[in-house]
C-alpha positions as a Markdown table, in Angstrom:
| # | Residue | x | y | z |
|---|---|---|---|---|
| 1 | Unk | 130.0 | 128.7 | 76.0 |
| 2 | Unk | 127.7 | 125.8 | 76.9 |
| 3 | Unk | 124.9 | 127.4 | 79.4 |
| 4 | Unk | 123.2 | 124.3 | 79.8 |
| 5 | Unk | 126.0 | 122.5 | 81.4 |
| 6 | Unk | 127.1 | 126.1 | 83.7 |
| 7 | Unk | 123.3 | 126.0 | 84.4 |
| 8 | Unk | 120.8 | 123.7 | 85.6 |
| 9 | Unk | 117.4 | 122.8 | 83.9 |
| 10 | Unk | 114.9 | 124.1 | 86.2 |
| 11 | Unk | 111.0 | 122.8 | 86.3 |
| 12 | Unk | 108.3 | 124.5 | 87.4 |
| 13 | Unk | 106.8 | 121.9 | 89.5 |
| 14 | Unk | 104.0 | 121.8 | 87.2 |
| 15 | Unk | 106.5 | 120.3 | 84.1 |
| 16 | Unk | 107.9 | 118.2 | 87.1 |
| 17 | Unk | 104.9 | 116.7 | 87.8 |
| 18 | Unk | 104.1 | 115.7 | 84.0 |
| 19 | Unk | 107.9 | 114.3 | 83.5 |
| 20 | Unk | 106.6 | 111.9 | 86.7 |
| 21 | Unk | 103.6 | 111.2 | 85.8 |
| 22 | Unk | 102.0 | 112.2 | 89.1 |
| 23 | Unk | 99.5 | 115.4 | 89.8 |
| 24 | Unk | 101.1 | 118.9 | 90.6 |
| 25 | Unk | 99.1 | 118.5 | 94.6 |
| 26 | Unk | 101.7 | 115.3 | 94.9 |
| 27 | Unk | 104.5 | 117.0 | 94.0 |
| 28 | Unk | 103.2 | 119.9 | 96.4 |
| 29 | Unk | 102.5 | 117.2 | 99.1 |
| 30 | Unk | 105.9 | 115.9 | 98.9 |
| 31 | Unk | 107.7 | 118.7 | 99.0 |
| 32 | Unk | 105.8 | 119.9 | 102.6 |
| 33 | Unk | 106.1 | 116.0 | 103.9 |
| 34 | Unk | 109.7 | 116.3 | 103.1 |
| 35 | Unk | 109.3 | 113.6 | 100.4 |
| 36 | Unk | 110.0 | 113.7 | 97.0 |
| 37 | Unk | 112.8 | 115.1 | 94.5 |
| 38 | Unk | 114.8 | 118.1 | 95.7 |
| 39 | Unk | 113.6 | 121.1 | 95.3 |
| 40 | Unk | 114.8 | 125.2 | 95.1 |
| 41 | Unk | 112.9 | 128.2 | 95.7 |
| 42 | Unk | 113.3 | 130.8 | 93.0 |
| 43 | Unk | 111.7 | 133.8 | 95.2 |
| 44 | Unk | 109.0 | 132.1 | 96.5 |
| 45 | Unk | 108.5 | 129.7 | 93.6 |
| 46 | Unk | 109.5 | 125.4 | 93.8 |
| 47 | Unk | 112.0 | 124.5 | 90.8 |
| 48 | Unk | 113.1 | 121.4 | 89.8 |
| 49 | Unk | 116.5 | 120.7 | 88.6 |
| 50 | Unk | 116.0 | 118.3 | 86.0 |
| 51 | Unk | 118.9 | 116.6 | 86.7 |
| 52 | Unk | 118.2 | 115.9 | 90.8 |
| 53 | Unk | 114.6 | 114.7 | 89.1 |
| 54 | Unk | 116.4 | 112.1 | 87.5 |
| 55 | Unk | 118.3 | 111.1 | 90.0 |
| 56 | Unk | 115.8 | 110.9 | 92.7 |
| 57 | Unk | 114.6 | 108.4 | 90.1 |
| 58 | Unk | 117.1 | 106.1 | 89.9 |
| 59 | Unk | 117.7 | 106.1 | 93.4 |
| 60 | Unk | 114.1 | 105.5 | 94.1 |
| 61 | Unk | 113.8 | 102.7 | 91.4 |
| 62 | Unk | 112.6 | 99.1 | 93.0 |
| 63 | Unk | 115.5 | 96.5 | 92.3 |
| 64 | Unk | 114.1 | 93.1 | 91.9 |
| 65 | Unk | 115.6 | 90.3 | 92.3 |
| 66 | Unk | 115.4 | 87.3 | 89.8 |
């Protein structure tokens, strides 16, 4: 059986914040403004699923037109 697809990737929000690029406190200020990825509370602890990360990406990605 293939866990990783009955399971998802979860991030501690300090692995979130280096797949970003942005400082843990961001991802911490985000998630109280409301901003940011989607996040889940394992006890009391944030996780990220990796795949919402990535699509919080796309659908945050600037579209220019040329």
């Amino acid at each position: 059986m293939n866990d990783g697809a009955r399971f998802p990737r979860l991030l501690t929000p300090s692995e979130a914040s280096s797949l970003l690029r942005v400082t843990p406190g961001t991802m911490r200020r985000w998630r109280l403004d409301g901003h940011g990825p989607p996040v889940t509370t394992v006890g009391k602890m944030p996780r990220y699923d990796l795949s919402d990360l990535l699509r919080w990406l796309d659908d945050n990605r600037e579209r220019y037109d040329d």
